[in-house]
C-alpha positions as a Markdown table, in Angstrom:
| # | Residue | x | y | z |
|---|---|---|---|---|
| 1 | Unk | 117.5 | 144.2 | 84.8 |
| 2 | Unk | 117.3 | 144.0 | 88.7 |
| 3 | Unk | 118.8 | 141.3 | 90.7 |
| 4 | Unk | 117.2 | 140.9 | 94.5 |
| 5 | Unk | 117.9 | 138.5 | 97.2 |
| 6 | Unk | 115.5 | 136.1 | 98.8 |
| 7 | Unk | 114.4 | 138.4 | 101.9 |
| 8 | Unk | 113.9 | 141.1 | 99.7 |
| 9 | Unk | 112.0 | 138.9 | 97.1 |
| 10 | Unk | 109.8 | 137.6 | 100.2 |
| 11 | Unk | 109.0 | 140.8 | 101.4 |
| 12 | Unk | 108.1 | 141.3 | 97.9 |
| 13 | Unk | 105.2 | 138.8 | 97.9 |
| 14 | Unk | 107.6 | 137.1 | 95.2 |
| 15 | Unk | 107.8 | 133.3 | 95.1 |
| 16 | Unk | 110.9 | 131.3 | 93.0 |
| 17 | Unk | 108.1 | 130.9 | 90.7 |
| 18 | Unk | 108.5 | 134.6 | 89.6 |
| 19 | Unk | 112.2 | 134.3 | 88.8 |
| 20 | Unk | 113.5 | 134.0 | 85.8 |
| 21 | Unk | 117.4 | 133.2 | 87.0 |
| 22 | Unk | 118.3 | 130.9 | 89.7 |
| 23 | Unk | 122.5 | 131.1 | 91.0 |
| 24 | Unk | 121.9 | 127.6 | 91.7 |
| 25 | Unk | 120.0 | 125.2 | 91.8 |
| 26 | Unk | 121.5 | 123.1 | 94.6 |
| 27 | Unk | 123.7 | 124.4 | 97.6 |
| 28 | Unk | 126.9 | 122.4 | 95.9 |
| 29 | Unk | 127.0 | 124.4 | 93.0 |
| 30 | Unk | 125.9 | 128.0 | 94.7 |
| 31 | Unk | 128.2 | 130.5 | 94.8 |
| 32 | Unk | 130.4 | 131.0 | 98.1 |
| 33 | Unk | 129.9 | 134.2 | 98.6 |
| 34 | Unk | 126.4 | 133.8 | 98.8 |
| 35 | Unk | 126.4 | 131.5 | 101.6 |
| 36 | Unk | 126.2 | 132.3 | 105.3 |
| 37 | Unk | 127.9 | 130.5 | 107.7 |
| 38 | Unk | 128.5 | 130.4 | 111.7 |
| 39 | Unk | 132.2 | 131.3 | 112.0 |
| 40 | Unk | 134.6 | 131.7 | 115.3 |
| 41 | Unk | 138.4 | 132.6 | 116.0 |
| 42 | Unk | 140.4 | 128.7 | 115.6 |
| 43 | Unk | 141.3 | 129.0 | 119.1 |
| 44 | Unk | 137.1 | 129.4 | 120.1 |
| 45 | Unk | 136.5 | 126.0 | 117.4 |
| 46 | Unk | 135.7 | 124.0 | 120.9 |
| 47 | Unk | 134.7 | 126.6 | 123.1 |
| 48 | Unk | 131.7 | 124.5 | 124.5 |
| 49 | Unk | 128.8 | 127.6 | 124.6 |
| 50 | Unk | 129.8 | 127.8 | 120.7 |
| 51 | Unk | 129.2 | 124.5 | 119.9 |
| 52 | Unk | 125.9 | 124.5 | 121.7 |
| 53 | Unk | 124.7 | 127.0 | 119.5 |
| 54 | Unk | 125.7 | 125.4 | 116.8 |
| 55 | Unk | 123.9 | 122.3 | 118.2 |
| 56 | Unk | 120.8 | 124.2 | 118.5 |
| 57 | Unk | 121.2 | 126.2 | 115.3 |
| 58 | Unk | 121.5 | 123.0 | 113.1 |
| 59 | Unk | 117.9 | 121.3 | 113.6 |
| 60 | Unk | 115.7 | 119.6 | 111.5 |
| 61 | Unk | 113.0 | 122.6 | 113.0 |
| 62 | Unk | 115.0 | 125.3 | 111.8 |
| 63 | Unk | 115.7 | 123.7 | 108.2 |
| 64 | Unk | 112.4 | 123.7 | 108.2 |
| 65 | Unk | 111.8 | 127.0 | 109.3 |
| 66 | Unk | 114.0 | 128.3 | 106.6 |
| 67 | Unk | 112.6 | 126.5 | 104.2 |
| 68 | Unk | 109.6 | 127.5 | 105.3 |
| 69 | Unk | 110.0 | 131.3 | 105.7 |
| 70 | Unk | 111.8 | 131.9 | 102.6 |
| 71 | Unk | 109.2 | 130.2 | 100.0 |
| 72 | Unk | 112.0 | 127.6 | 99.5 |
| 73 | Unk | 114.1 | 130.7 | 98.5 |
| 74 | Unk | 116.8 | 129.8 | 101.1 |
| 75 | Unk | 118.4 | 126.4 | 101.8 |
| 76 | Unk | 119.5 | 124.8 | 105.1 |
| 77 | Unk | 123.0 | 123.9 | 104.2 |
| 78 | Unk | 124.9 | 122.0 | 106.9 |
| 79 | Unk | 125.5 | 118.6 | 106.7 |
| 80 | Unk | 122.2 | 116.8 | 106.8 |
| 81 | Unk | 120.1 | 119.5 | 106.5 |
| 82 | Unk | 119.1 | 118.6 | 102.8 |
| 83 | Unk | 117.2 | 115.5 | 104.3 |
| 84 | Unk | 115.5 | 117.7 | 106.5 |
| 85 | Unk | 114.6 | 119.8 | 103.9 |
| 86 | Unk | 113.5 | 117.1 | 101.4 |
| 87 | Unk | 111.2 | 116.1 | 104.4 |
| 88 | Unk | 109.3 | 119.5 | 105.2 |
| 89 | Unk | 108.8 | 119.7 | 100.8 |
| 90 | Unk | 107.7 | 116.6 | 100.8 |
| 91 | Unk | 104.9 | 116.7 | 103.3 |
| 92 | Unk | 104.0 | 120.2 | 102.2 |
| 93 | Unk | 103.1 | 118.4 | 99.0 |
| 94 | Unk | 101.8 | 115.1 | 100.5 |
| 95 | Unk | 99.2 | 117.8 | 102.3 |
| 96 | Unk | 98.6 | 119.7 | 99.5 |
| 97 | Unk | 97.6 | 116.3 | 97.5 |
| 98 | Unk | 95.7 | 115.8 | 100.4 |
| 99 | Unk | 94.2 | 118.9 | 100.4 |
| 100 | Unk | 92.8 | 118.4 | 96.5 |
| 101 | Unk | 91.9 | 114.6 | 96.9 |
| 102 | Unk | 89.4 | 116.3 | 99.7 |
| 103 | Unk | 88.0 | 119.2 | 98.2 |
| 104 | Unk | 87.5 | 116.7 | 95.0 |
| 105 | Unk | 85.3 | 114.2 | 97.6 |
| 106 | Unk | 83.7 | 117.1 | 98.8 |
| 107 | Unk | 82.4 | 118.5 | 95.3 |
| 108 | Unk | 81.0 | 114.9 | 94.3 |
């Protein structure tokens, strides 16, 4: 048995389709230690050039980007980033419905 990670998987040409285990299937129940985070020293917590990276970091662009990149392998996980998320699924299958609806017109 053989146990990969998403950017492996990716490079792969894998999908989660192709797995047969998940660690979780939501970010509350995922393992810690599988979770990256943006960390600094407690006395740089307000250091102003780190919160502006954090600021740009944490965007509804780069959920989606995640999302995006990793074949919904990898989720966004700071606070709010779920919704954004949700959003970039949900119109990837609002265009894919589109998508059919249209190549069914086209075949009548």
């Amino acid at each position: 048995m053989l146990f990969i990670n998403t950017g492996f998987a990716n490079d792969a040409g894998l999908t989660l389709e192709d797995a047969i285990f998940f660690d979780a299937e939501d970010v509350e129940t995922l393992n810690e230690v599988y979770k990256n985070i943006i960390a600094v020293r407690a006395e740089d917590k307000e250091n102003p050039l780190y919160l502006k990276l954090v600021e740009i970091y944490q965007t509804p662009e780069t959920a989606a980007l995640i999302v995006e990149t990793s074949n919904g392998g990898s989720i966004p996980a700071w606070d709010g980033a779920a919704d954004y998320a949700d959003e970039e699924s949900d119109a990837e299958t609002t265009e894919e419905e589109s998508t059919e609806t249209d190549s069914e017109t086209d075949t009548e």
